[in-house]
N, CA and C atoms of all chains as a GROMACS GRO file, in nm:
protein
  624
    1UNK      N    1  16.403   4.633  -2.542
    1UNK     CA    2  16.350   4.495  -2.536
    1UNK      C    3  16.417   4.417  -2.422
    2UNK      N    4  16.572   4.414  -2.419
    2UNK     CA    5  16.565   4.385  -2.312
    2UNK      C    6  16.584   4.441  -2.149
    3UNK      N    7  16.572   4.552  -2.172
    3UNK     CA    8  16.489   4.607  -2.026
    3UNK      C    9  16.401   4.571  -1.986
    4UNK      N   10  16.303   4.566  -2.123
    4UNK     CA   11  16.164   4.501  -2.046
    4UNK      C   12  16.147   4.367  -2.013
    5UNK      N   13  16.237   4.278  -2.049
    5UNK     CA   14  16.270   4.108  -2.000
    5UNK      C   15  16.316   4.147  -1.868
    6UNK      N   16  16.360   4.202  -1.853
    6UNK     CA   17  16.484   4.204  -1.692
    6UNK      C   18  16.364   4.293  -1.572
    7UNK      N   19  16.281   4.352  -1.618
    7UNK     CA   20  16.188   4.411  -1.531
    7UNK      C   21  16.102   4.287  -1.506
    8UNK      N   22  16.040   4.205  -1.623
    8UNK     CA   23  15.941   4.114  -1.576
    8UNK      C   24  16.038   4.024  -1.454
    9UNK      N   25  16.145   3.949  -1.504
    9UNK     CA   26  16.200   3.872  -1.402
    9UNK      C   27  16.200   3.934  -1.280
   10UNK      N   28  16.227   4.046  -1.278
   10UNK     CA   29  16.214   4.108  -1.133
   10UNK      C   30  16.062   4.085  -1.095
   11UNK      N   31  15.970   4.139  -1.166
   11UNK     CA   32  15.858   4.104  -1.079
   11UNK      C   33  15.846   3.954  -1.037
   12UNK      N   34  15.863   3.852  -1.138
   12UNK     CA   35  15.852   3.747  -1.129
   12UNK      C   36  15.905   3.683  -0.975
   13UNK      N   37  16.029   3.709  -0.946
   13UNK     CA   38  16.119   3.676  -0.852
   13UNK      C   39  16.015   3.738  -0.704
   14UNK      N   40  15.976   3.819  -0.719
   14UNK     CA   41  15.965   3.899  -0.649
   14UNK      C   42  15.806   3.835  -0.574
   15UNK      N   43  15.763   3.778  -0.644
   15UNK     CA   44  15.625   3.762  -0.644
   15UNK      C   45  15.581   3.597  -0.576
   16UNK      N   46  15.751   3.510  -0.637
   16UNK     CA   47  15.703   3.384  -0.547
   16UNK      C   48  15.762   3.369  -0.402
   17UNK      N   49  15.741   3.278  -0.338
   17UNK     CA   50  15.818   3.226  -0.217
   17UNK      C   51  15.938   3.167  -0.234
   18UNK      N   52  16.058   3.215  -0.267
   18UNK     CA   53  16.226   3.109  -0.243
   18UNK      C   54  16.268   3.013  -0.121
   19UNK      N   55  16.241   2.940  -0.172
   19UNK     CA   56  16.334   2.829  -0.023
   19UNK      C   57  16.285   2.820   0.030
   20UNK      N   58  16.091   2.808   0.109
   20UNK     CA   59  16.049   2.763   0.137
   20UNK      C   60  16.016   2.648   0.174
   21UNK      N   61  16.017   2.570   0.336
   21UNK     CA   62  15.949   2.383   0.309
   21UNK      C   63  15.838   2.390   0.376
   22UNK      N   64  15.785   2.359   0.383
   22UNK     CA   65  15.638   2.332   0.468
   22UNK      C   66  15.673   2.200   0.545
   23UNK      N   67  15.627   2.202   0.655
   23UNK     CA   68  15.701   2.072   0.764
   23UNK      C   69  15.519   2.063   0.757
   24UNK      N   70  15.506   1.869   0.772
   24UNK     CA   71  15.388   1.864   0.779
   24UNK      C   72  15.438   1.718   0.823
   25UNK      N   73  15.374   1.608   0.783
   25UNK     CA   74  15.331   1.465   0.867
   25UNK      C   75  15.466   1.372   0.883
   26UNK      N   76  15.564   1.447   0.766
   26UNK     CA   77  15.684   1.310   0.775
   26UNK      C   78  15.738   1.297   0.880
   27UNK      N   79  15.863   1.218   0.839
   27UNK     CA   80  15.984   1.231   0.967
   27UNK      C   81  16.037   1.353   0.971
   28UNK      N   82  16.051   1.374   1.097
   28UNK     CA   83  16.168   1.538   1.103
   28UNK      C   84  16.242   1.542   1.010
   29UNK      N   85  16.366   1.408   0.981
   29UNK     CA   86  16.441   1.411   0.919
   29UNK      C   87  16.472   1.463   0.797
   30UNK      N   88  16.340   1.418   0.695
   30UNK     CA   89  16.307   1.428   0.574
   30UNK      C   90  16.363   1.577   0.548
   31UNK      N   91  16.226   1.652   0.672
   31UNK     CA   92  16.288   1.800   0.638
   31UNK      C   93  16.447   1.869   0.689
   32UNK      N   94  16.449   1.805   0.746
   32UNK     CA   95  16.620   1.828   0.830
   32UNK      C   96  16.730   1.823   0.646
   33UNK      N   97  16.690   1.716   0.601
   33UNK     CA   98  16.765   1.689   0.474
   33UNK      C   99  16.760   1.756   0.342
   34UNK      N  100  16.599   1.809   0.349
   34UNK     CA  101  16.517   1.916   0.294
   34UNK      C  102  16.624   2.074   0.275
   35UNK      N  103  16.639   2.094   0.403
   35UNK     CA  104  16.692   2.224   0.428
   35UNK      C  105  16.832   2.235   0.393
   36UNK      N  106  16.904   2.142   0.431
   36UNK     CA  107  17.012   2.118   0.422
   36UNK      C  108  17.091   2.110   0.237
   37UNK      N  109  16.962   2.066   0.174
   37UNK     CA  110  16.986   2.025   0.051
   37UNK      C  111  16.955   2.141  -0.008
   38UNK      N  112  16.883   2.235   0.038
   38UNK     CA  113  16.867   2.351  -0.012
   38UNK      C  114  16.995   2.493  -0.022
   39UNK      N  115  17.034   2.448   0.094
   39UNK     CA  116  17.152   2.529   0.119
   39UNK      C  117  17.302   2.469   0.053
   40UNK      N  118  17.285   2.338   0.033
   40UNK     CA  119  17.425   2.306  -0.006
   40UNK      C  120  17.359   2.331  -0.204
   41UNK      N  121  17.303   2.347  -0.230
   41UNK     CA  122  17.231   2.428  -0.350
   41UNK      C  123  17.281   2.568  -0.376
   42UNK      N  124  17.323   2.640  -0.257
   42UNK     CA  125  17.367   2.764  -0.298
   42UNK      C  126  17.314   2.871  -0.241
   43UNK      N  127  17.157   2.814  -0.214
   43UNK     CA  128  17.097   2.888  -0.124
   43UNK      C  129  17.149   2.966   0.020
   44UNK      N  130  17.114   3.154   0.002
   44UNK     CA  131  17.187   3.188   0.138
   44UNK      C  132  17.084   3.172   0.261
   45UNK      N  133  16.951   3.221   0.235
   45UNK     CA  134  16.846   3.136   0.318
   45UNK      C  135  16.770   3.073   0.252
   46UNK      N  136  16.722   2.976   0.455
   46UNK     CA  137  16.585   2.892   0.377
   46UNK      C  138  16.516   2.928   0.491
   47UNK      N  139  16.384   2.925   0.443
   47UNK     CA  140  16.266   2.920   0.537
   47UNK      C  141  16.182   2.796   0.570
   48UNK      N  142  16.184   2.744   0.719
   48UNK     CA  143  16.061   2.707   0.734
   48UNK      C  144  15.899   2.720   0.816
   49UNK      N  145  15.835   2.656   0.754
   49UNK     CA  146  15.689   2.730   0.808
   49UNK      C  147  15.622   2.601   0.849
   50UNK      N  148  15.551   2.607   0.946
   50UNK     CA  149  15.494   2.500   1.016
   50UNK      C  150  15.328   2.607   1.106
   51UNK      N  151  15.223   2.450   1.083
   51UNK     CA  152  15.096   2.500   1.118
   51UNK      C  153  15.045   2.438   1.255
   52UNK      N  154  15.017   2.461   1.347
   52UNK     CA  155  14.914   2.402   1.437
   52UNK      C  156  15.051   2.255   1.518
   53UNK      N  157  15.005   2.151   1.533
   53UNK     CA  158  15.155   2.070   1.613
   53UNK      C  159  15.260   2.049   1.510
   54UNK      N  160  15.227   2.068   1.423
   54UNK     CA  161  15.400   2.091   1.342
   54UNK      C  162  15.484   2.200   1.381
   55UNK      N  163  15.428   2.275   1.447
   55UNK     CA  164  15.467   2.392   1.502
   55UNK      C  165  15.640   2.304   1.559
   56UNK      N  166  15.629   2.227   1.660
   56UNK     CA  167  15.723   2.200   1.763
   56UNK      C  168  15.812   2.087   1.663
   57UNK      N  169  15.762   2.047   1.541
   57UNK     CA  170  15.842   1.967   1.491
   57UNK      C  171  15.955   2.071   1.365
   58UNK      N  172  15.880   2.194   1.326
   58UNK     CA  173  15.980   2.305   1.239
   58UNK      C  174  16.094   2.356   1.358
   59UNK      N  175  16.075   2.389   1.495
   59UNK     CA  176  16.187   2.344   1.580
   59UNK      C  177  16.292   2.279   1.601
   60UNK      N  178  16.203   2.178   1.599
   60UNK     CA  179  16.316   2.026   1.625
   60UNK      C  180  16.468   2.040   1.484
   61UNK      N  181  16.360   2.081   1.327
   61UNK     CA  182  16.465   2.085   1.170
   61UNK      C  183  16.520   2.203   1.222
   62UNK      N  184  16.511   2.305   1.291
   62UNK     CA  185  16.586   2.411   1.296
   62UNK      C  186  16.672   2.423   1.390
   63UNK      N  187  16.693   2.317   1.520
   63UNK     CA  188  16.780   2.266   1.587
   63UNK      C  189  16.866   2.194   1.567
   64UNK      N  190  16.850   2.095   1.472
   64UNK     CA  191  16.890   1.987   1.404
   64UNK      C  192  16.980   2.018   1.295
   65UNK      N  193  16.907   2.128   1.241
   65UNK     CA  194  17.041   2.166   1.122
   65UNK      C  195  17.161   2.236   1.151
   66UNK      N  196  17.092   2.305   1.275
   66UNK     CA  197  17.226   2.387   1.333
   66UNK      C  198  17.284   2.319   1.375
   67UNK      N  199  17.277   2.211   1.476
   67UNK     CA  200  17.311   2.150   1.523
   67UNK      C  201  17.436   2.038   1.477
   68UNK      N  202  17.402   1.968   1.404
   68UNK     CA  203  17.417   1.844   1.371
   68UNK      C  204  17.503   1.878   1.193
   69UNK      N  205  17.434   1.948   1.156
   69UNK     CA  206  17.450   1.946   0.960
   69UNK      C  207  17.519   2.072   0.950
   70UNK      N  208  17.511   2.179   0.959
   70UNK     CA  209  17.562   2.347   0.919
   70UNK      C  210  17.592   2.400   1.031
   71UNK      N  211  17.671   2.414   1.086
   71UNK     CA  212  17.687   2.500   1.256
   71UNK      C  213  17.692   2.659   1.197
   72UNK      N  214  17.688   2.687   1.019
   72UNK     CA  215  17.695   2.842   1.046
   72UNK      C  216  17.571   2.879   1.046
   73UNK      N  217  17.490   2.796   1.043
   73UNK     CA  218  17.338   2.812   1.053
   73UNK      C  219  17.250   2.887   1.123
   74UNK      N  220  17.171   3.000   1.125
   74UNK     CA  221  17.134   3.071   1.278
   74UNK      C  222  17.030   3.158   1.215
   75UNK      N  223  16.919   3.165   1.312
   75UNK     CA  224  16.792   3.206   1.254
   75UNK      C  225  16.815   3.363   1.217
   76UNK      N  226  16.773   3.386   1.132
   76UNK     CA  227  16.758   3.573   1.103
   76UNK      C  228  16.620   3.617   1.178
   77UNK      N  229  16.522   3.550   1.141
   77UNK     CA  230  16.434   3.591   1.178
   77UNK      C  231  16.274   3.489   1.197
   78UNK      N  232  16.187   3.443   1.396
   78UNK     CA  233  16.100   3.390   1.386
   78UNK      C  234  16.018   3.431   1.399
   79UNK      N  235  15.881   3.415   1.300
   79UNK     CA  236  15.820   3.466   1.345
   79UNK      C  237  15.636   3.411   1.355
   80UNK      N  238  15.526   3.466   1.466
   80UNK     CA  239  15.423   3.356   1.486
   80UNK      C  240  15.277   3.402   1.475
   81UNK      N  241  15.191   3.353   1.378
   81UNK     CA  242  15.096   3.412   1.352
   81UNK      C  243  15.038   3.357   1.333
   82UNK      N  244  14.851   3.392   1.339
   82UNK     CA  245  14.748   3.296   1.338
   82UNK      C  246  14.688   3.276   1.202
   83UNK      N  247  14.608   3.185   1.172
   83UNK     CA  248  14.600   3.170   1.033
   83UNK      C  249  14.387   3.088   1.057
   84UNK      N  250  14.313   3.156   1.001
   84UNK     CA  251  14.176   3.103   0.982
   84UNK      C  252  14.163   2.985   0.903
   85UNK      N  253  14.090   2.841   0.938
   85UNK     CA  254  14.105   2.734   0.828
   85UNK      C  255  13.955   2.739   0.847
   86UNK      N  256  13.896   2.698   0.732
   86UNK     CA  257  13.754   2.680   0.716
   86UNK      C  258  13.718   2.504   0.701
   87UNK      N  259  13.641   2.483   0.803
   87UNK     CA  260  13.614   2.305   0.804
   87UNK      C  261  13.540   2.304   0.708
   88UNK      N  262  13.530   2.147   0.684
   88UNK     CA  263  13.428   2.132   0.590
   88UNK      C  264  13.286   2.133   0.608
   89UNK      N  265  13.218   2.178   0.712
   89UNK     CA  266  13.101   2.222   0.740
   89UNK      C  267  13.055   2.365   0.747
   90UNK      N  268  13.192   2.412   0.701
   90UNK     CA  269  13.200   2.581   0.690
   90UNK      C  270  13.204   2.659   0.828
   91UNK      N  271  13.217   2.597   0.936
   91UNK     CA  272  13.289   2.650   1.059
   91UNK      C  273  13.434   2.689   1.054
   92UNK      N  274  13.472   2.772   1.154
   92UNK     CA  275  13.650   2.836   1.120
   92UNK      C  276  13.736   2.804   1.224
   93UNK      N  277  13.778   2.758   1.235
   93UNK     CA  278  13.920   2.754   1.302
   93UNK      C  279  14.053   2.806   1.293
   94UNK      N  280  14.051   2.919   1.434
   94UNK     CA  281  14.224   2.938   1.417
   94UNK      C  282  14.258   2.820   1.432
   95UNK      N  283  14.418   2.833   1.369
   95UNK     CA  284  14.498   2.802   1.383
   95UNK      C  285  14.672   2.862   1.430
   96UNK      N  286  14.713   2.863   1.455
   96UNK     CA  287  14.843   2.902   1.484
   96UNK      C  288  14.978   2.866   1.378
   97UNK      N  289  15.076   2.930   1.369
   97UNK     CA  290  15.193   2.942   1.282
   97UNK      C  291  15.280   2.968   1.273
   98UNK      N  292  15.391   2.911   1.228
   98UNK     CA  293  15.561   2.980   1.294
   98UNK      C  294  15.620   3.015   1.155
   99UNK      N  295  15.714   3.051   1.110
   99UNK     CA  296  15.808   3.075   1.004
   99UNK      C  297  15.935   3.105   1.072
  100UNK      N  298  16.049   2.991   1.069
  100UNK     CA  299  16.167   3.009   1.110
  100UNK      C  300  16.229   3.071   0.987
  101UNK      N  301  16.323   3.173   0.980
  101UNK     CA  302  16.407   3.229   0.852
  101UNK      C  303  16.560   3.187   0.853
  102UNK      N  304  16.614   3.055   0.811
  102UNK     CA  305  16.777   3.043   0.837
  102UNK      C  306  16.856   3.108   0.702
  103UNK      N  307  16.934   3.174   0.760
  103UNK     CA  308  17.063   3.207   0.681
  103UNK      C  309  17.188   3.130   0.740
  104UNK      N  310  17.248   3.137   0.633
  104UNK     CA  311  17.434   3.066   0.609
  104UNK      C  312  17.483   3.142   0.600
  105UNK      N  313  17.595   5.206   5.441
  105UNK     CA  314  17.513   5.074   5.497
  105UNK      C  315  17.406   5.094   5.377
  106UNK      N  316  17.352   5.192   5.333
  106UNK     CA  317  17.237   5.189   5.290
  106UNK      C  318  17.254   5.153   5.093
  107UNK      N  319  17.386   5.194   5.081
  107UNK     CA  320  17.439   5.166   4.961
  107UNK      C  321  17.430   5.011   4.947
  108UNK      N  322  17.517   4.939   5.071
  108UNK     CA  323  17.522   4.812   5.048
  108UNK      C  324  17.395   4.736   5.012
  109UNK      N  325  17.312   4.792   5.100
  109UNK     CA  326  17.171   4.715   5.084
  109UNK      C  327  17.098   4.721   4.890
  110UNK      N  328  17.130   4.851   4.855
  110UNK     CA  329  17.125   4.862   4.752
  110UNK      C  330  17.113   4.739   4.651
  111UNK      N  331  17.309   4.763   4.670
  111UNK     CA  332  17.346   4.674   4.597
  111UNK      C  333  17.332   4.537   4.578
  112UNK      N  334  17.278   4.499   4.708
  112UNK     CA  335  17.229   4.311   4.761
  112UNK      C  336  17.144   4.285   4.637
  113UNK      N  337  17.008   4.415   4.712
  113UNK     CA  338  16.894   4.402   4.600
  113UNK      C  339  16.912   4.359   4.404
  114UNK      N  340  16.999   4.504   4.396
  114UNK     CA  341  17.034   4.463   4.244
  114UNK      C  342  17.056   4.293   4.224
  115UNK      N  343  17.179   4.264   4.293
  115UNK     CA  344  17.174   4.127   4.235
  115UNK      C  345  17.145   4.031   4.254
  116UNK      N  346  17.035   4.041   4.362
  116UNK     CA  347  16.911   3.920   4.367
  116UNK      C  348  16.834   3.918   4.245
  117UNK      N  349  16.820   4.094   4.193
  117UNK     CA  350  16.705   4.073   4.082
  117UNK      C  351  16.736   4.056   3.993
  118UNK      N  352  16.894   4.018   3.966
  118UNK     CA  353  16.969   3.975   3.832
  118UNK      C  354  16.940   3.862   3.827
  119UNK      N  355  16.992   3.803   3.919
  119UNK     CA  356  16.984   3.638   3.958
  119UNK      C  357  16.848   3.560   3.926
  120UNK      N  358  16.732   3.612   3.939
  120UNK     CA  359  16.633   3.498   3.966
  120UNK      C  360  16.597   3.536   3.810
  121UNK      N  361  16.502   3.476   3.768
  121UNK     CA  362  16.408   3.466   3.645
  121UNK      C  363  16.218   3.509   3.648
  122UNK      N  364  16.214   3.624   3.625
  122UNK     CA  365  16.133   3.687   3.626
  122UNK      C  366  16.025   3.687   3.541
  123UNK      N  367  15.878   3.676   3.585
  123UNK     CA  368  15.769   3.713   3.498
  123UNK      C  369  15.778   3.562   3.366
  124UNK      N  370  15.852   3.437   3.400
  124UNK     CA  371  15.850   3.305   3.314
  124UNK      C  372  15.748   3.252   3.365
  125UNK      N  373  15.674   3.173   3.246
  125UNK     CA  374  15.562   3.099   3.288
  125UNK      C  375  15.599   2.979   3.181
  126UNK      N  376  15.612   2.838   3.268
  126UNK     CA  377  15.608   2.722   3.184
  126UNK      C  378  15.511   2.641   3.115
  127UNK      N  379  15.500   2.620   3.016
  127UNK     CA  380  15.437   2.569   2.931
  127UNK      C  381  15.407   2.404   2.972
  128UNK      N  382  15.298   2.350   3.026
  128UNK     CA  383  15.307   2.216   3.029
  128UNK      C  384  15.179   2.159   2.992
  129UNK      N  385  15.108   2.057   3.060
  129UNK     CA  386  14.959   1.945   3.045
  129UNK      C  387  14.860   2.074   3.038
  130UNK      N  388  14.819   2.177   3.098
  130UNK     CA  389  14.703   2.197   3.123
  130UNK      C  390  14.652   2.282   3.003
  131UNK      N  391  14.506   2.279   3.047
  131UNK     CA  392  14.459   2.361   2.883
  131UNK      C  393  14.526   2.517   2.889
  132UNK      N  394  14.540   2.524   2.764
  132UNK     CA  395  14.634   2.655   2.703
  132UNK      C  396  14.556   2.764   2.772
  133UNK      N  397  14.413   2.793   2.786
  133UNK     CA  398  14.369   2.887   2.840
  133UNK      C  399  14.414   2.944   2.954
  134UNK      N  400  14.446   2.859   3.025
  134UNK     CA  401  14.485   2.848   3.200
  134UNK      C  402  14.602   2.930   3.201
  135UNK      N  403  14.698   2.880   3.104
  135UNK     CA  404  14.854   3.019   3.053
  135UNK      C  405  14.828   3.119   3.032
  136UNK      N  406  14.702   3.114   2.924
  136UNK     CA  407  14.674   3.263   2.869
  136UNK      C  408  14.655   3.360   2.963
  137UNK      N  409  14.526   3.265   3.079
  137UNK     CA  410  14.502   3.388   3.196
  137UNK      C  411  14.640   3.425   3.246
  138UNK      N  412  14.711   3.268   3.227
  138UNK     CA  413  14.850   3.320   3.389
  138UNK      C  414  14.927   3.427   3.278
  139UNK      N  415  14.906   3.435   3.210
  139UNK     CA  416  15.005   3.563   3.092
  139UNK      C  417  14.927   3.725   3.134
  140UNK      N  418  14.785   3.699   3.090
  140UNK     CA  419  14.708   3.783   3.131
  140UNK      C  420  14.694   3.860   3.270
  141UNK      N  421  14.755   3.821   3.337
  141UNK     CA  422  14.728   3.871   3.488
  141UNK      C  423  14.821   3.866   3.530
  142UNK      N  424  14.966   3.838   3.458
  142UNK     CA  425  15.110   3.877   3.519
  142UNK      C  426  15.130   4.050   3.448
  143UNK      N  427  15.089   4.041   3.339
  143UNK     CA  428  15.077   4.208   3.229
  143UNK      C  429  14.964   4.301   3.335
  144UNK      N  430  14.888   4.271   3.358
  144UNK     CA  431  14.757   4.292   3.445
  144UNK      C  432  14.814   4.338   3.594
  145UNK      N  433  14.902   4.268   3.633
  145UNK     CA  434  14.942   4.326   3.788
  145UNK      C  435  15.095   4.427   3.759
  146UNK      N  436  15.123   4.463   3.643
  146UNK     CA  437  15.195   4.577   3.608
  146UNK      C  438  15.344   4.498   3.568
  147UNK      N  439  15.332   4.355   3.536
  147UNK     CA  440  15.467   4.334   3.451
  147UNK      C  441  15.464   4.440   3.350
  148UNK      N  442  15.610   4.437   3.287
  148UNK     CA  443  15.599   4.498   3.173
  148UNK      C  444  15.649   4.392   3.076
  149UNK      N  445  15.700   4.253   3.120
  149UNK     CA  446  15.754   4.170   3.028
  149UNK      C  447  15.704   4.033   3.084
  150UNK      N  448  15.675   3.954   3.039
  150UNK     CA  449  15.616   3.809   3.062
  150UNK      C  450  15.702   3.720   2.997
  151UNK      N  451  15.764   3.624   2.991
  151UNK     CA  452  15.798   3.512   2.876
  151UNK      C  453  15.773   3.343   2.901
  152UNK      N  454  15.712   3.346   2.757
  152UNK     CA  455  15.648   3.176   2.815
  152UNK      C  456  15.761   3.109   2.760
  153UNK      N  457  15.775   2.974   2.810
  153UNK     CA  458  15.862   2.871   2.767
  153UNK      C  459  15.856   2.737   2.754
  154UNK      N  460  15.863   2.650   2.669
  154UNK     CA  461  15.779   2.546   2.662
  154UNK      C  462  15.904   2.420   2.594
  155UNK      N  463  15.909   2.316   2.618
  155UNK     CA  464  16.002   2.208   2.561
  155UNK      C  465  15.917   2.094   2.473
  156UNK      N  466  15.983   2.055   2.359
  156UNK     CA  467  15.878   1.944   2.304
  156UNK      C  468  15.728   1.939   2.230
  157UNK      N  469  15.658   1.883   2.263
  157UNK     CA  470  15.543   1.940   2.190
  157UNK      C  471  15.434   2.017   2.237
  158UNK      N  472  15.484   2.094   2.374
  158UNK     CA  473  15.462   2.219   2.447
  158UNK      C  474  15.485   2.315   2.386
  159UNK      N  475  15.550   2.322   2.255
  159UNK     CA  476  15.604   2.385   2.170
  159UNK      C  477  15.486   2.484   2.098
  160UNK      N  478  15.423   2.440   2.022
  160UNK     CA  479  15.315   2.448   1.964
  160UNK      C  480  15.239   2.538   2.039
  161UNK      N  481  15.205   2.443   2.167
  161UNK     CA  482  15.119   2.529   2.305
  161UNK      C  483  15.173   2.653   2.321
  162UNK      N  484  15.290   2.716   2.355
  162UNK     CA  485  15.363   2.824   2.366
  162UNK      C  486  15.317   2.915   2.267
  163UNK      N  487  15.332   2.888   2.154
  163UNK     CA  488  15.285   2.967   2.007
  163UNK      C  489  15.128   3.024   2.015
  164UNK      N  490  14.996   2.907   2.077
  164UNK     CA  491  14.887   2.933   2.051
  164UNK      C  492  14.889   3.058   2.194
  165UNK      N  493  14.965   3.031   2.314
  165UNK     CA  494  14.957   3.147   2.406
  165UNK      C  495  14.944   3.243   2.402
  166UNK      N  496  15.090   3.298   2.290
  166UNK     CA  497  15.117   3.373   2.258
  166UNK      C  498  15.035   3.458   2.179
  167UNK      N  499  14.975   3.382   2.068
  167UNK     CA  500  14.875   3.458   1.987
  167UNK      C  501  14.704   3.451   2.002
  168UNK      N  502  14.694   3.406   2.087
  168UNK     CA  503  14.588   3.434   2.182
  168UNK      C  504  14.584   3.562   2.275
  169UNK      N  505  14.623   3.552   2.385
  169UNK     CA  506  14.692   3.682   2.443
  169UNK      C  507  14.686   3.793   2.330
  170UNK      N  508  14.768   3.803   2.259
  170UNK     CA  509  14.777   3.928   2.162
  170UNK      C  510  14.718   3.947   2.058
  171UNK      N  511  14.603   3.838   2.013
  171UNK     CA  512  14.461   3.854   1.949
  171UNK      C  513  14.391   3.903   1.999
  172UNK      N  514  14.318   3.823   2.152
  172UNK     CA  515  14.193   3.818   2.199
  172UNK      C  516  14.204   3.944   2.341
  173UNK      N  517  14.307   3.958   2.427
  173UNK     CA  518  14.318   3.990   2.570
  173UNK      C  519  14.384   4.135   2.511
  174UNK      N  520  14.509   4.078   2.488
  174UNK     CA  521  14.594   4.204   2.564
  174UNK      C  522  14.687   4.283   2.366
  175UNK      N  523  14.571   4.347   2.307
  175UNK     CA  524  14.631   4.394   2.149
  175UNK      C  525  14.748   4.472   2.154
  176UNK      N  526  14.768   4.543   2.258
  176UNK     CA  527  14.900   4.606   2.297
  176UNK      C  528  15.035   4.486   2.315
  177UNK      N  529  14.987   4.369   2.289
  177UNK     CA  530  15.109   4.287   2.344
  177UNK      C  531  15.207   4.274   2.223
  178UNK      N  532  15.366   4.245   2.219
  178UNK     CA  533  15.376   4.214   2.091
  178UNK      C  534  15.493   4.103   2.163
  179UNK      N  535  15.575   4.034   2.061
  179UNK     CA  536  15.682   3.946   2.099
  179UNK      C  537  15.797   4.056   2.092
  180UNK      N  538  15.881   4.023   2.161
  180UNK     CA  539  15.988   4.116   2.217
  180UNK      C  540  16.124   4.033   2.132
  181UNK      N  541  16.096   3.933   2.131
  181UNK     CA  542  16.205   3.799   2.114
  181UNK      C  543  16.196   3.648   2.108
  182UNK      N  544  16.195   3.555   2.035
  182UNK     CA  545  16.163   3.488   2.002
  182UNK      C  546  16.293   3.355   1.997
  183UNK      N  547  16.301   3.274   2.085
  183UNK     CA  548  16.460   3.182   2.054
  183UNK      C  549  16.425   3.075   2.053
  184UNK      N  550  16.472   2.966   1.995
  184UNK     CA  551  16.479   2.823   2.030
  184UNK      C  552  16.623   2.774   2.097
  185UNK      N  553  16.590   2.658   2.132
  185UNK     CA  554  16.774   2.596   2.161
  185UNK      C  555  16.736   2.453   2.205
  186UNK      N  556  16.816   2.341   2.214
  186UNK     CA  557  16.814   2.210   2.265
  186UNK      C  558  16.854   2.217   2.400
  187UNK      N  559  16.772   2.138   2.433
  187UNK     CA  560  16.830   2.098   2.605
  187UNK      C  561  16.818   1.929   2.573
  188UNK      N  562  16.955   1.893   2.670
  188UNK     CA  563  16.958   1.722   2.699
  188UNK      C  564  16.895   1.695   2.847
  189UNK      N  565  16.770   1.557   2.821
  189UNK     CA  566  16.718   1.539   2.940
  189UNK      C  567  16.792   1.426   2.938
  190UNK      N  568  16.810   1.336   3.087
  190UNK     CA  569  16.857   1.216   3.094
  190UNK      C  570  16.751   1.131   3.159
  191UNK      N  571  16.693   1.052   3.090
  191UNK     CA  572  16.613   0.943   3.108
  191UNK      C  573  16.647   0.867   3.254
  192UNK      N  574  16.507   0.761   3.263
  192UNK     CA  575  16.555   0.723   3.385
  192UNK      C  576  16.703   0.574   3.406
  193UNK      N  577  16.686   0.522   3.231
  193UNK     CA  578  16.743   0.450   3.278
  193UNK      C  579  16.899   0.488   3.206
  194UNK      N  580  16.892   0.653   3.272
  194UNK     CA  581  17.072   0.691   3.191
  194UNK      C  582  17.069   0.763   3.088
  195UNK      N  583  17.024   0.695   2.912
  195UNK     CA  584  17.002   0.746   2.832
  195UNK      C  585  17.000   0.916   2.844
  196UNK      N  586  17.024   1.003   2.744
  196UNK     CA  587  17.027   1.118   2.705
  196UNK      C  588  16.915   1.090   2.625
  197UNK      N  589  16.838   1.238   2.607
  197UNK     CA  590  16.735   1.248   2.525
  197UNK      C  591  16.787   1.428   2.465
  198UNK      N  592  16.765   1.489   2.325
  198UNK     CA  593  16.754   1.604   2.297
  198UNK      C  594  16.598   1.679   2.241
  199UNK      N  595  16.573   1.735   2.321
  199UNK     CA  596  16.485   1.800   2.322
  199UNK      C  597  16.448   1.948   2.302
  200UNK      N  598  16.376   2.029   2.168
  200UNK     CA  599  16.394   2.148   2.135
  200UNK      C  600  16.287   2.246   2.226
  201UNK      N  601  16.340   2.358   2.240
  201UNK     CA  602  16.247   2.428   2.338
  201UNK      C  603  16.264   2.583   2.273
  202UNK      N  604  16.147   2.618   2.351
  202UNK     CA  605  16.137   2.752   2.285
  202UNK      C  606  16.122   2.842   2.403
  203UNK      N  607  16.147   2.985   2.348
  203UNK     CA  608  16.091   3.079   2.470
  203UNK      C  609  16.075   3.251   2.378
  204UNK      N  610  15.939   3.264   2.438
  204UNK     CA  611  15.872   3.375   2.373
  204UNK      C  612  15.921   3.479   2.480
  205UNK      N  613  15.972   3.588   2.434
  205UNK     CA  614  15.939   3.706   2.525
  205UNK      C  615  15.832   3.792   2.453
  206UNK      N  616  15.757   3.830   2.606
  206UNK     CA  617  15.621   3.947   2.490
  206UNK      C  618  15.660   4.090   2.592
  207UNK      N  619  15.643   4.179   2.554
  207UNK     CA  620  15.619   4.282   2.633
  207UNK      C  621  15.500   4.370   2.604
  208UNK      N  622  15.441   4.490   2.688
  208UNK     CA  623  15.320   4.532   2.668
  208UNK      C  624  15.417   4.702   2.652
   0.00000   0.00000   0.00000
């Protein structure tokens, strides 16, 4: 019985996104504080992901934290890919996509 | 004599910055070709680079090119970092920049 509890959690774990932020309309900052709050949490990484001109603003939080907030901060891994959005007239648009990966 | 000449060569071609294309105003297509036709005249490595919200632009290059043109392309390397500009009247500004390496 409990093997089979400790297998589901594994899938469970396994199955969502951890430490994820999505950078979208706020201030940089927000997410700068975002990340930061994630890691002084305990967290060993965080990820962020940014779409289309948020692109250059998930930059700016990933400069910023190294920078300024965590200097042990340093990307593991970026990476950039396109993503299909469907308008509301049912036309498609790429879009473009980053995922910065920070570890502590 | 012929050694020396050699050696001149080598480190001219250390020295300069090779196969970079900057990211600025014009439509993204216009990069894509200049990406397209630096791989095309037998680069084997291209890297775009872009500051600010050129940022973004850099990203759609990138995956354009290696969607639509050139499927053999992949990113080689991927970095960000801050650069300080100094305004005109003195001021410092920090500004995040990126730079893609792709190779074919």
């Amino acid at each position: 019985m409990e093997e089979e509890n400790k297998t589901q959690t594994t899938t469970t774990n396994a199955g969502r996104e951890e430490n994820v932020i999505y950078i979208g309309k706020k201030p940089t900052i927000n997410y700068v504080l975002a990340v930061v709050t994630q890691f002084n949490s305990g967290a060993g990484e965080v990820t962020v992901k940014a779409r289309g001109l948020a692109i250059s603003k998930a930059v700016d939080v990933f400069e910023i934290v190294k920078n300024r907030y965590l200097t042990n901060v340093r990307d593991k891994e970026i990476r950039t890919s396109s993503e299909e959005l469907t308008n509301e007239d049912g036309t498609k648009t790429k879009v473009s996509a980053i995922q910065i990966k920070m570890v502590s």
